[in-house]
The first five atom37 places (N, CA, C, CB, O) and aatype in JSON, in Angstrom:
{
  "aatype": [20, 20, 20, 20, 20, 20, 20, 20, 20, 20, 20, 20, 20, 20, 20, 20, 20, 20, 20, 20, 20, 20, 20, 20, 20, 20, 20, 20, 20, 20, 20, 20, 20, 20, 20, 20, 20, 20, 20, 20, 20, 20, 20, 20, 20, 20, 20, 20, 20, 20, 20, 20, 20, 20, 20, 20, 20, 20, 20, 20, 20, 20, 20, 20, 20, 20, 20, 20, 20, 20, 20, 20, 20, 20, 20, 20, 20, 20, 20, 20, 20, 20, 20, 20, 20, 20, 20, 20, 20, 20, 20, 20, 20, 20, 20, 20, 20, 20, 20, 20, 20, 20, 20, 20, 20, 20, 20, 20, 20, 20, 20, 20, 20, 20, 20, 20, 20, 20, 20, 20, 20, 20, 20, 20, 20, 20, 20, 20],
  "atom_mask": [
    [1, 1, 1, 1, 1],
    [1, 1, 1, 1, 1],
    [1, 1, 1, 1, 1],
    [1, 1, 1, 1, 1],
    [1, 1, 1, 1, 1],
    [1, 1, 1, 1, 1],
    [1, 1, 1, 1, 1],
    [1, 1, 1, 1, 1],
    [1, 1, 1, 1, 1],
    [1, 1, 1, 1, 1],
    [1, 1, 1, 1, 1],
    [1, 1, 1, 1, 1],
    [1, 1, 1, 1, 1],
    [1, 1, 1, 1, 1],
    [1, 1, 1, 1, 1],
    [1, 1, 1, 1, 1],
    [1, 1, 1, 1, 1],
    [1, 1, 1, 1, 1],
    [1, 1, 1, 1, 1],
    [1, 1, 1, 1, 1],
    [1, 1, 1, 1, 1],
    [1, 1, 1, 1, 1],
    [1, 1, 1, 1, 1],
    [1, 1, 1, 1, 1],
    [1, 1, 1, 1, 1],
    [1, 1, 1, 1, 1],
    [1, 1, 1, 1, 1],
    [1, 1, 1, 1, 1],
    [1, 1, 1, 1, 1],
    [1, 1, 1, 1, 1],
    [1, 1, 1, 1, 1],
    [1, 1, 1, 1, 1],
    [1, 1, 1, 1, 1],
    [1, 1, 1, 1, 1],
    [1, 1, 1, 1, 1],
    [1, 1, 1, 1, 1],
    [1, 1, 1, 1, 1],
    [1, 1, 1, 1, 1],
    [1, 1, 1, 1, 1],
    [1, 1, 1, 1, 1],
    [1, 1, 1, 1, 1],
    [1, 1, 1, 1, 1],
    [1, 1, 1, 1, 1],
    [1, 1, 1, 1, 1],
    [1, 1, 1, 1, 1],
    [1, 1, 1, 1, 1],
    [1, 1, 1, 1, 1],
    [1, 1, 1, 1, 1],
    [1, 1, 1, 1, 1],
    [1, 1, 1, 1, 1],
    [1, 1, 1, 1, 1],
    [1, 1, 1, 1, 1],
    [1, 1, 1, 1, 1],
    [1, 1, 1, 1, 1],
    [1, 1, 1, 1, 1],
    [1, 1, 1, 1, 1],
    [1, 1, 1, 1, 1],
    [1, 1, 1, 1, 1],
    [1, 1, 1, 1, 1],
    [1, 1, 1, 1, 1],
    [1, 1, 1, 1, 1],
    [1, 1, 1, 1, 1],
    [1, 1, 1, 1, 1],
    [1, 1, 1, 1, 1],
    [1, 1, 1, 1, 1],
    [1, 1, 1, 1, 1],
    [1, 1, 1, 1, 1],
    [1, 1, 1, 1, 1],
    [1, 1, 1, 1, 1],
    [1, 1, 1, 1, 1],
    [1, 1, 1, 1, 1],
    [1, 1, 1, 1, 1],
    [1, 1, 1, 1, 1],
    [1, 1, 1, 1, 1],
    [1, 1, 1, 1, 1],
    [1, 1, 1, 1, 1],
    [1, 1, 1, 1, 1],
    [1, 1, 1, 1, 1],
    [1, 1, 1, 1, 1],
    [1, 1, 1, 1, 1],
    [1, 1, 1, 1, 1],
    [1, 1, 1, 1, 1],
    [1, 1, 1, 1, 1],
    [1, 1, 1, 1, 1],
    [1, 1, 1, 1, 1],
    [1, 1, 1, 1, 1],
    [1, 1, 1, 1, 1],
    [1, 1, 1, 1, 1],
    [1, 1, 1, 1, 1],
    [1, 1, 1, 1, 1],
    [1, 1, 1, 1, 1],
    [1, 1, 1, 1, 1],
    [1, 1, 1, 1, 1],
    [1, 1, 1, 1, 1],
    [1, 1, 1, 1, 1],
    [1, 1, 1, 1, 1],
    [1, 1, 1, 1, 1],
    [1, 1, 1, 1, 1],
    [1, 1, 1, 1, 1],
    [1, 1, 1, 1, 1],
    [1, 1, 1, 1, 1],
    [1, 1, 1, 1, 1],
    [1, 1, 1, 1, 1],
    [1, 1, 1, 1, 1],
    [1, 1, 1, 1, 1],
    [1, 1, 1, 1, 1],
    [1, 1, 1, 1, 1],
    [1, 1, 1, 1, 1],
    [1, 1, 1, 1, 1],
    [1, 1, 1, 1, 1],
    [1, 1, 1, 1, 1],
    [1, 1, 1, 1, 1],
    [1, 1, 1, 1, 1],
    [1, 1, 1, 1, 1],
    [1, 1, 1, 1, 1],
    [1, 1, 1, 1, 1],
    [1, 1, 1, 1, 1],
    [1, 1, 1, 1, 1],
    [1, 1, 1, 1, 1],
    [1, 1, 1, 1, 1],
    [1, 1, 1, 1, 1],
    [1, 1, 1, 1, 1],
    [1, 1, 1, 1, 1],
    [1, 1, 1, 1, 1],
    [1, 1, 1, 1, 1],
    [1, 1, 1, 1, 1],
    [1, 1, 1, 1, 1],
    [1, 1, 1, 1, 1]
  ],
  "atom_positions": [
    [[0.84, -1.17, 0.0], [0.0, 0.0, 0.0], [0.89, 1.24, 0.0], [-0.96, 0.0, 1.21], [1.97, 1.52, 0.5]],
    [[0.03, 1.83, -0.73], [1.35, 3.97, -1.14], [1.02, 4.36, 0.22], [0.48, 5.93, -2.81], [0.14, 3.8, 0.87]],
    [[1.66, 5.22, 0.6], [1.18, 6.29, 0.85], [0.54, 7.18, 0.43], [1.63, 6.62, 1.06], [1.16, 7.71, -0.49]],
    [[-1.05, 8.0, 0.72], [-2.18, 8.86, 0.01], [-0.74, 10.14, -0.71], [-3.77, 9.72, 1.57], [-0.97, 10.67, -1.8]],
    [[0.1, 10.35, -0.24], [0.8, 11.68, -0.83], [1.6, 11.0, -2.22], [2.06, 12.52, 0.48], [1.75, 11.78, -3.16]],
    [[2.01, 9.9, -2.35], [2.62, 9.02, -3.57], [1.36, 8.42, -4.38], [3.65, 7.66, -2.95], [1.83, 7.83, -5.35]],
    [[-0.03, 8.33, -4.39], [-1.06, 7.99, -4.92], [-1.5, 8.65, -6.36], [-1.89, 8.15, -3.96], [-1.31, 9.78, -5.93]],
    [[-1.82, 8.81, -7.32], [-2.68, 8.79, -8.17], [-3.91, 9.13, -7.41], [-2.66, 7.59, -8.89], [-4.19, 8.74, -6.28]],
    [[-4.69, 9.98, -8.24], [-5.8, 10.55, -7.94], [-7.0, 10.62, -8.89], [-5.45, 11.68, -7.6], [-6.79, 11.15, -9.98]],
    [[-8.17, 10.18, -8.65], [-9.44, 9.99, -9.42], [-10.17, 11.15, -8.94], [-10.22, 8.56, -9.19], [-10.61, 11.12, -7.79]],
    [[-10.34, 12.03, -9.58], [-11.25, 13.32, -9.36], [-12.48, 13.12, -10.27], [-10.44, 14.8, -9.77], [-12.62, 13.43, -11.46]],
    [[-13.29, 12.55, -9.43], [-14.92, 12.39, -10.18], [-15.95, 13.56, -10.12], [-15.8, 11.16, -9.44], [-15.92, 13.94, -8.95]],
    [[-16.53, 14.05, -10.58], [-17.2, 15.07, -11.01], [-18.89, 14.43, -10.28], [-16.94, 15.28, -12.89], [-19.3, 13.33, -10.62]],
    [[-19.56, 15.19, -9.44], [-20.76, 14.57, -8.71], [-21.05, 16.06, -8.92], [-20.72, 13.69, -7.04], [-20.27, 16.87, -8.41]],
    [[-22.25, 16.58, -9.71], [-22.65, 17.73, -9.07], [-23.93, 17.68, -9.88], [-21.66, 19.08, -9.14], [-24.67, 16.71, -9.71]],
    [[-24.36, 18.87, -10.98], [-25.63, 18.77, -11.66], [-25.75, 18.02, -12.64], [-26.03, 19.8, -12.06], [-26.95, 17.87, -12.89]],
    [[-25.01, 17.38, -13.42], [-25.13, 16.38, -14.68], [-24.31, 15.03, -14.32], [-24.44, 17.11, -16.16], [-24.72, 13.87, -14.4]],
    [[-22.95, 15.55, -13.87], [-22.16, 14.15, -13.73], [-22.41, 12.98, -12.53], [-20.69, 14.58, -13.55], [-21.59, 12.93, -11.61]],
    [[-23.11, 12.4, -12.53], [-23.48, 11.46, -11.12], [-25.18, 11.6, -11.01], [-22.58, 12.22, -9.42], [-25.86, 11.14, -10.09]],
    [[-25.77, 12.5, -12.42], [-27.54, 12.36, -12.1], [-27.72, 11.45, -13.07], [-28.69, 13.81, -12.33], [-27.16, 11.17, -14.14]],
    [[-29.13, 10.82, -12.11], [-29.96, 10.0, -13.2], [-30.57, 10.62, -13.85], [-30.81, 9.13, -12.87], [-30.95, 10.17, -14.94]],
    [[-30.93, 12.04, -13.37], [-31.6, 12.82, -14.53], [-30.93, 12.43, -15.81], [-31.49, 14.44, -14.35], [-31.55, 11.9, -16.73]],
    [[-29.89, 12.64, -15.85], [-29.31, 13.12, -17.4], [-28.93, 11.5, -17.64], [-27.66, 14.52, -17.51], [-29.28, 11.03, -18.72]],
    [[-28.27, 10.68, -16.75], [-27.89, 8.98, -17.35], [-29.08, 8.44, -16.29], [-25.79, 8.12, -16.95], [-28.73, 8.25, -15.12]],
    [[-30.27, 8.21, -16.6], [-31.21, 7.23, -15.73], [-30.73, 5.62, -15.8], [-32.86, 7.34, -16.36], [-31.1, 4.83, -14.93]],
    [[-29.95, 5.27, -16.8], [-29.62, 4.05, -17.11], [-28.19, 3.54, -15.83], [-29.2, 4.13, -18.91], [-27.84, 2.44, -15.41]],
    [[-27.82, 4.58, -15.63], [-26.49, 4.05, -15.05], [-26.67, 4.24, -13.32], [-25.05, 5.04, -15.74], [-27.35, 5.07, -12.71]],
    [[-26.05, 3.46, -12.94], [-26.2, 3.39, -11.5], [-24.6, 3.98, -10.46], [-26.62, 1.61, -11.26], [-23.75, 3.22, -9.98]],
    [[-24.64, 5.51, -10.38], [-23.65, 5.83, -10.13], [-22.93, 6.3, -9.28], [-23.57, 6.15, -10.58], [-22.03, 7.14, -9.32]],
    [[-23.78, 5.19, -7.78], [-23.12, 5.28, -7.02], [-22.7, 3.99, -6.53], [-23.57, 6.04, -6.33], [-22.25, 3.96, -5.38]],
    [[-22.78, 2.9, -7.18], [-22.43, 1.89, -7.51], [-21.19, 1.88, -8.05], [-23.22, 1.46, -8.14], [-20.39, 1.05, -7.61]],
    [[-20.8, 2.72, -9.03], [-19.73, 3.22, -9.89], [-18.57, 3.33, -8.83], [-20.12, 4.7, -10.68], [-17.61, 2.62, -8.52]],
    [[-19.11, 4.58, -8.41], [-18.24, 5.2, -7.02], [-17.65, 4.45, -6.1], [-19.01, 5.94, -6.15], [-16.49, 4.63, -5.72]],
    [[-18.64, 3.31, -5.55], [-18.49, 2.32, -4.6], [-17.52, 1.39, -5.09], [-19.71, 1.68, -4.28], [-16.77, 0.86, -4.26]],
    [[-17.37, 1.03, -6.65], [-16.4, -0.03, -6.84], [-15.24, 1.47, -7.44], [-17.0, -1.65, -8.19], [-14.08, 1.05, -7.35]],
    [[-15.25, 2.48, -7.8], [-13.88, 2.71, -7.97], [-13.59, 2.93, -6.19], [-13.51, 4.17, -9.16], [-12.54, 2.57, -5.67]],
    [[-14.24, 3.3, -5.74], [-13.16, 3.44, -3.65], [-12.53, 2.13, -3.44], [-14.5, 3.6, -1.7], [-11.34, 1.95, -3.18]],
    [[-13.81, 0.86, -3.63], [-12.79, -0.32, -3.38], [-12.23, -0.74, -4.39], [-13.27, -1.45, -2.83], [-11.31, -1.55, -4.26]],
    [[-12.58, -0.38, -5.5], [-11.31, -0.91, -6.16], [-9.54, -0.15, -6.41], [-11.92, -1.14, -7.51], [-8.64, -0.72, -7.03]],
    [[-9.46, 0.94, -5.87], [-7.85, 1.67, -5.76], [-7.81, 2.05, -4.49], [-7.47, 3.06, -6.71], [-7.01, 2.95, -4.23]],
    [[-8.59, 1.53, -3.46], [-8.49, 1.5, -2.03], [-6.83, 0.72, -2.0], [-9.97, 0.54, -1.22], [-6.67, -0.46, -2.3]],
    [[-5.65, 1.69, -1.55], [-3.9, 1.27, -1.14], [-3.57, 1.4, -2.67], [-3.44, -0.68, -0.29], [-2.37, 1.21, -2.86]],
    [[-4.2, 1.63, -3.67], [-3.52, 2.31, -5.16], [-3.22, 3.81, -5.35], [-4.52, 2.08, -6.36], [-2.26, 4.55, -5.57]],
    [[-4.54, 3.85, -5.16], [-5.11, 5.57, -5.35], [-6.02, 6.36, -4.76], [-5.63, 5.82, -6.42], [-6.84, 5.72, -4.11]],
    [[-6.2, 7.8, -4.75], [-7.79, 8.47, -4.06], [-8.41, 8.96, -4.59], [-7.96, 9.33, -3.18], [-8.16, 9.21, -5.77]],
    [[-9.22, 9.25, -4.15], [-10.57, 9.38, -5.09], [-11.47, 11.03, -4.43], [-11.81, 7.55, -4.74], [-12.12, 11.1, -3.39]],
    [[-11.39, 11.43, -4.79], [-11.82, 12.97, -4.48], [-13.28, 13.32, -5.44], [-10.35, 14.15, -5.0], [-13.35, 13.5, -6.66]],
    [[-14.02, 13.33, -4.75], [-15.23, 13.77, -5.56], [-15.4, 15.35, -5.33], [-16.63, 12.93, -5.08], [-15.1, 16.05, -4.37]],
    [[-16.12, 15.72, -6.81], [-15.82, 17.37, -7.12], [-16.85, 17.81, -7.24], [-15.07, 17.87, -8.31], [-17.65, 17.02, -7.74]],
    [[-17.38, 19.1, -6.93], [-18.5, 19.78, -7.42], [-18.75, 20.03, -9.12], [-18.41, 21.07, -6.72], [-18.56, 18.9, -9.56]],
    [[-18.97, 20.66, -9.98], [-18.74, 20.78, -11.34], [-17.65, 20.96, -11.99], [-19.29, 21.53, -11.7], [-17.13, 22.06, -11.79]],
    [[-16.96, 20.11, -12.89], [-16.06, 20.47, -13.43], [-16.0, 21.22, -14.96], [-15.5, 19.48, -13.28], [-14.97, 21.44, -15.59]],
    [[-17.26, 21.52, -15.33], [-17.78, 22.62, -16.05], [-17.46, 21.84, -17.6], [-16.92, 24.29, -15.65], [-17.03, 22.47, -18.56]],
    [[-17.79, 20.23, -17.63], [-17.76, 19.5, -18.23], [-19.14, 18.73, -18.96], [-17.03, 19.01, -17.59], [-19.18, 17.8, -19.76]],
    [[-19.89, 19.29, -18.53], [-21.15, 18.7, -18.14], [-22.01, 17.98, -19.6], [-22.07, 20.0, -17.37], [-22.73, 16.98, -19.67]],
    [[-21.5, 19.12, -20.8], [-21.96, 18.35, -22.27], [-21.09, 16.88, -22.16], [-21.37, 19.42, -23.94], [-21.77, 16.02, -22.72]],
    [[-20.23, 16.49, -21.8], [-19.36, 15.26, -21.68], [-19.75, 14.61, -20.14], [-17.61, 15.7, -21.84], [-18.87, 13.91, -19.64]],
    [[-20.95, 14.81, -19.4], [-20.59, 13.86, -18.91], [-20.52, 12.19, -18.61], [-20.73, 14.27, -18.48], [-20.94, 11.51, -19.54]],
    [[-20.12, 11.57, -17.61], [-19.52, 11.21, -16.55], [-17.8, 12.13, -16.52], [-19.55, 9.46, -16.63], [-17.07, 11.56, -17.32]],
    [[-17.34, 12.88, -16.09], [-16.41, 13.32, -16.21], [-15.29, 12.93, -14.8], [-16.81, 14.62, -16.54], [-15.4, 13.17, -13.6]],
    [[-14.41, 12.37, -15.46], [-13.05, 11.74, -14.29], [-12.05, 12.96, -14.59], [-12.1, 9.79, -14.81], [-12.15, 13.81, -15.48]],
    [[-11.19, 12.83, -13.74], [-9.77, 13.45, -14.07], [-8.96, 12.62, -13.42], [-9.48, 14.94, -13.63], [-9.02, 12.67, -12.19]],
    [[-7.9, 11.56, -14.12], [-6.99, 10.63, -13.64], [-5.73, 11.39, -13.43], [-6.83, 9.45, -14.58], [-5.05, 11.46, -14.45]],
    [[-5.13, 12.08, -12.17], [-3.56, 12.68, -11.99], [-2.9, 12.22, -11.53], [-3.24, 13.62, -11.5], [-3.16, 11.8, -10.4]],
    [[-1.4, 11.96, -12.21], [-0.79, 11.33, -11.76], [0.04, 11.32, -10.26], [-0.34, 11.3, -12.61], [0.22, 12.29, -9.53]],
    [[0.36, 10.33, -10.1], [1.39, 10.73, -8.41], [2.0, 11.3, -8.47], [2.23, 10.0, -7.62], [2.7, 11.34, -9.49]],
    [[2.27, 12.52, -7.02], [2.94, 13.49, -7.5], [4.44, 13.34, -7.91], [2.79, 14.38, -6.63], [4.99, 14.37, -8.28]],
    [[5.16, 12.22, -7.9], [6.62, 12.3, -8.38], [6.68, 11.83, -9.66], [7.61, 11.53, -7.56], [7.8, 11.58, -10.12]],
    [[5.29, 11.57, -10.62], [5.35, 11.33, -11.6], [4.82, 12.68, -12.12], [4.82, 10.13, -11.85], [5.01, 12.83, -13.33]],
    [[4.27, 13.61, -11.54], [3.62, 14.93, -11.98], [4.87, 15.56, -11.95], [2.4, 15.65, -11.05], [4.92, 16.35, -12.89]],
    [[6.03, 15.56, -11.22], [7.02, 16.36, -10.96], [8.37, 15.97, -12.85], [7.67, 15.73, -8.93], [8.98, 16.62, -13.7]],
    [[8.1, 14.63, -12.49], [8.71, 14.49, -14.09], [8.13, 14.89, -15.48], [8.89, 13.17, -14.33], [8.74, 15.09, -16.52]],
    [[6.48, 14.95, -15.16], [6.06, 15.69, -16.38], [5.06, 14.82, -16.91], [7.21, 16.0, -17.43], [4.75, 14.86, -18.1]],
    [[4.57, 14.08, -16.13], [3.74, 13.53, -16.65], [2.24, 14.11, -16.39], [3.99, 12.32, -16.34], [2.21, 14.83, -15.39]],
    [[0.8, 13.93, -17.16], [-0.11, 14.66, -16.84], [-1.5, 14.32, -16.51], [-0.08, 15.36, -17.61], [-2.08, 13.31, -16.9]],
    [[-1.89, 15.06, -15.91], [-3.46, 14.99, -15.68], [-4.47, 13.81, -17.1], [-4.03, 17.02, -15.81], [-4.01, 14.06, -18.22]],
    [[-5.1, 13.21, -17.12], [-5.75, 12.94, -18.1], [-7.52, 13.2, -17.81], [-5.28, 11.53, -18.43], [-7.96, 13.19, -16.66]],
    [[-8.35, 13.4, -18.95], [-9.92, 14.04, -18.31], [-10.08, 12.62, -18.92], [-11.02, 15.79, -18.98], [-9.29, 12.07, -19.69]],
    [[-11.43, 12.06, -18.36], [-12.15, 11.31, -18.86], [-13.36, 11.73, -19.25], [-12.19, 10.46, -18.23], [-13.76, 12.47, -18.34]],
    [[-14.49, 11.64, -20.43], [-15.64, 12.25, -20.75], [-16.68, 10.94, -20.97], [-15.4, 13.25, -22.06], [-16.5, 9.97, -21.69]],
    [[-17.7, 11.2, -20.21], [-18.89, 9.76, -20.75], [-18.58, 8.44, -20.23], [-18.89, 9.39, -22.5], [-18.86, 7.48, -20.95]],
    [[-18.01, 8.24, -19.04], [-17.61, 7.53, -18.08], [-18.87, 6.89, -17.61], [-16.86, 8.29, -17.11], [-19.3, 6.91, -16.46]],
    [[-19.43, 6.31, -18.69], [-20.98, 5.72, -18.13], [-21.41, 4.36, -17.82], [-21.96, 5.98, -19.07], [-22.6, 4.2, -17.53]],
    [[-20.32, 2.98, -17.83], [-20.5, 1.89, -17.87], [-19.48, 1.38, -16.75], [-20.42, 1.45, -19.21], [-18.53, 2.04, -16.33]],
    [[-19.91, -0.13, -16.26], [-19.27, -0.6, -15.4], [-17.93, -1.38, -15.65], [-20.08, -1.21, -14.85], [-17.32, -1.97, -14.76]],
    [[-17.55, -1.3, -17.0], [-16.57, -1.46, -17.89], [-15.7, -0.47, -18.26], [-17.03, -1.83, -18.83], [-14.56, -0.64, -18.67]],
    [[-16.31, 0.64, -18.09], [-15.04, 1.94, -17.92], [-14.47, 1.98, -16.51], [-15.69, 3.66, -18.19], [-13.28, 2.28, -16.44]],
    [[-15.14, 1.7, -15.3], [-14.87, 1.61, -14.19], [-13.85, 0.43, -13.85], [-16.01, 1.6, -13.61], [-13.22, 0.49, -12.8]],
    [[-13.73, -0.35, -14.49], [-13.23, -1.5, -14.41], [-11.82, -1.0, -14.63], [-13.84, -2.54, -15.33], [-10.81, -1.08, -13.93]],
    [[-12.16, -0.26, -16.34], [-10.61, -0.09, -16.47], [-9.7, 0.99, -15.68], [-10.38, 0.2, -17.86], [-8.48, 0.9, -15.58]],
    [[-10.54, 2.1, -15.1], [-9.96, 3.13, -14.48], [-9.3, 2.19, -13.4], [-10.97, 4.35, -14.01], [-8.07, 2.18, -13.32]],
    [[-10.27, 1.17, -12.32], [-9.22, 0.82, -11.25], [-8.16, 0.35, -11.98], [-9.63, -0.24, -10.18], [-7.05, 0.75, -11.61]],
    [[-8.24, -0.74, -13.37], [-6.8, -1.35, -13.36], [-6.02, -0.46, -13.66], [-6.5, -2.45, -14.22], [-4.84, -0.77, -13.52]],
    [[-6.2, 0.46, -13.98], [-5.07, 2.08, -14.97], [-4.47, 2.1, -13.27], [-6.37, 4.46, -15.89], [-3.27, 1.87, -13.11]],
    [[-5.45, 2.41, -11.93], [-4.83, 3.12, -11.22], [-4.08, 1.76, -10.33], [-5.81, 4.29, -10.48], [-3.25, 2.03, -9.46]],
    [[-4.27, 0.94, -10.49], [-3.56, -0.38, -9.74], [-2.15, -0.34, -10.48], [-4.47, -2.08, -10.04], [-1.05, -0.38, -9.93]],
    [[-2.4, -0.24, -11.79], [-0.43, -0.54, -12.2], [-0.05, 0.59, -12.08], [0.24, -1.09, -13.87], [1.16, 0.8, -12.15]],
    [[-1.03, 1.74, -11.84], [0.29, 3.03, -11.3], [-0.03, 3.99, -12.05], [2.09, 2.76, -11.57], [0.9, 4.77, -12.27]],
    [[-1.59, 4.38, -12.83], [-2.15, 5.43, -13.68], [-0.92, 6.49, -14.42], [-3.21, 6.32, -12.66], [0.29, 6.24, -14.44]],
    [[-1.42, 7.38, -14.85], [-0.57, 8.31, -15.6], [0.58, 8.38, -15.31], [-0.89, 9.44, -15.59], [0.95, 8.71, -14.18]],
    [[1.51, 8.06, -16.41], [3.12, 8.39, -15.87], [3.26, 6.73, -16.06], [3.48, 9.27, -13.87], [3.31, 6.19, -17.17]],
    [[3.3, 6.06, -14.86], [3.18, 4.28, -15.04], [2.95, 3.64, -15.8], [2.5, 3.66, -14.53], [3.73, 2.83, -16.29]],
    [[1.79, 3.82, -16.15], [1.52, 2.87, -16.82], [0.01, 3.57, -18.18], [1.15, 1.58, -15.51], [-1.12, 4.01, -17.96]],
    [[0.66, 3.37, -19.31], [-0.34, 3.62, -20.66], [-1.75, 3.51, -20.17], [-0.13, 2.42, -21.98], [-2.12, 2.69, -19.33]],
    [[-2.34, 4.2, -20.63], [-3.86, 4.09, -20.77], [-4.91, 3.16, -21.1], [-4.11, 4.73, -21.42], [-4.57, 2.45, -22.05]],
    [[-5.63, 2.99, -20.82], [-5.94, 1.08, -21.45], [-6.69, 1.73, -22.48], [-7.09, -0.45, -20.3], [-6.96, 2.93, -22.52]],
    [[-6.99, 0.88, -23.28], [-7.37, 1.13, -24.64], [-8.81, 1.6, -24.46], [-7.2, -0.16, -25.62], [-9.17, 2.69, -24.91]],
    [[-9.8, 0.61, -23.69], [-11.28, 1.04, -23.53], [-11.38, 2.64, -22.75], [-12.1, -0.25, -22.5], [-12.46, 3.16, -22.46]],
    [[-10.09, 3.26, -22.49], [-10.35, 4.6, -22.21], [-9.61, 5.99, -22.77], [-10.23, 4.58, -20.96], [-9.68, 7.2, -22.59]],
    [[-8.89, 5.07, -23.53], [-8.09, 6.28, -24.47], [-9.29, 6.75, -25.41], [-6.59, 5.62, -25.56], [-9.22, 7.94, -25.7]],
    [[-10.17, 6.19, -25.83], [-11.57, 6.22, -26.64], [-12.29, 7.65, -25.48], [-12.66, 4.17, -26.58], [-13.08, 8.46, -25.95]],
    [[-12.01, 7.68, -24.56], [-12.73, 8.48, -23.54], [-12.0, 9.99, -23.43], [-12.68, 7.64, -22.05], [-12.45, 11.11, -23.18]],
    [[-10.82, 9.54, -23.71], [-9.78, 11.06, -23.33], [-10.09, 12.13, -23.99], [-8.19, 11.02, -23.68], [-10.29, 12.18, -25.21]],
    [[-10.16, 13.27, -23.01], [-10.82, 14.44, -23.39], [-9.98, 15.77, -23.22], [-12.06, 14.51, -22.63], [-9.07, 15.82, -22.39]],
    [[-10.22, 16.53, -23.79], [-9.66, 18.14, -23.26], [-10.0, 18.58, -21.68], [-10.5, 19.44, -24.27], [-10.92, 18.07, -21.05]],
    [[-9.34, 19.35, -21.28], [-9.9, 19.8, -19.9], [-11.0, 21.19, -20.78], [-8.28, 20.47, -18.46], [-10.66, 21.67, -21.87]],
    [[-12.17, 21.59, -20.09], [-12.53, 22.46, -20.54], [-12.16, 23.85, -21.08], [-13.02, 22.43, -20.01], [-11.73, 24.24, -20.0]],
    [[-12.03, 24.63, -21.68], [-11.75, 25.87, -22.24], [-11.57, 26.95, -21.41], [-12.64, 26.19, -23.06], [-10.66, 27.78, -21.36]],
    [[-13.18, 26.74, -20.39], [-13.22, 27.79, -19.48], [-12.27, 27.69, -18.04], [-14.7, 27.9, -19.16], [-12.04, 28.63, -17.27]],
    [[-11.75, 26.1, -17.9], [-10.86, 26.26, -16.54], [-9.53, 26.43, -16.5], [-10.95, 25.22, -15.77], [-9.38, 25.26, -16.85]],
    [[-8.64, 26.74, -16.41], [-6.99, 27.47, -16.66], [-6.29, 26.37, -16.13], [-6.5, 29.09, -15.75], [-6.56, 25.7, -15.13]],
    [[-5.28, 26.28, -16.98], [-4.35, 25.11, -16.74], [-3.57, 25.22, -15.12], [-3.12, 25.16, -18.08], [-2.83, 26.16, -14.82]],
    [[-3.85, 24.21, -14.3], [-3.42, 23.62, -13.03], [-4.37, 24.65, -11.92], [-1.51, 23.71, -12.85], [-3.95, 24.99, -10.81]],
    [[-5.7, 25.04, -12.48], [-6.5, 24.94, -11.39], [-6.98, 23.7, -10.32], [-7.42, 25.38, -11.9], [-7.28, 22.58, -10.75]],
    [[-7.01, 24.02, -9.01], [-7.02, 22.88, -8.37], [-6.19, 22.1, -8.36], [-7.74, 22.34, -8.57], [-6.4, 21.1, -7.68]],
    [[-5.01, 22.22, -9.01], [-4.22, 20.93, -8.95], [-4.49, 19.88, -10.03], [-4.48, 20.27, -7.65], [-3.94, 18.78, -10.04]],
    [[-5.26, 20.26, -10.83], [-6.17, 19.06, -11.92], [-5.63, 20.13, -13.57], [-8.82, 19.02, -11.46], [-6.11, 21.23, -13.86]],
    [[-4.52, 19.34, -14.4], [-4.35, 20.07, -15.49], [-4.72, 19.1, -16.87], [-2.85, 20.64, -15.41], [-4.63, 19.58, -18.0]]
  ]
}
């Protein structure tokens, strides 16, 4: 198990679109939530966010890397439409071998990778 300050970080987006059934009635997303905590529970953390002003894209993640892999240059990645229990799947294994920086992107989510929005400035929050 890391230490939370050597961890990878899952910044999930819970606010007016990302985490409602309004907008995904099909998906069950706190179910989602529940298997990404246990599933990078001693990998990674998981920080849930108010809007990340993503909301035409959502389910919206932001996968960042640990910070001594952020310090070499490696980066933030967004996830957009994070709506199945098969994207969830792959985010824990991304963050089990060691997410951004570690280890490549798995394929079922490079299909997902997104811009950070327009309107938020690069390394607000800590999320670039």
């Amino acid at each position: 198990m890391r230490s939370p300050s050597r961890e990878p970080t899952v910044t999930v987006c819970r606010d007016c679109c990302c985490g409602s059934t309004r907008k995904h009635p099909g998906v069950d997303h706190d179910a989602h939530l529940e298997a990404l905590r246990g599933g990078i529970a001693g990998y990674g953390r998981i920080v849930v966010s108010q809007c990340l002003l993503a909301c035409d894209r959502s389910n919206v993640m932001v996968v960042t890397p640990a910070p001594a892999l952020r310090r070499a240059g490696a980066g933030s990645v967004w996830l957009a439409e994070v709506l199945t229990t098969a994207h969830i799947h792959a985010v824990v294994a991304w963050i089990r071998a060691g997410g951004p920086g570690a280890a490549p992107i798995p394929a079922e989510l490079a299909a997902l990778r997104s811009d950070r929005p327009a309107l938020l400035p690069a390394g607000s929050c800590g999320i670039d």
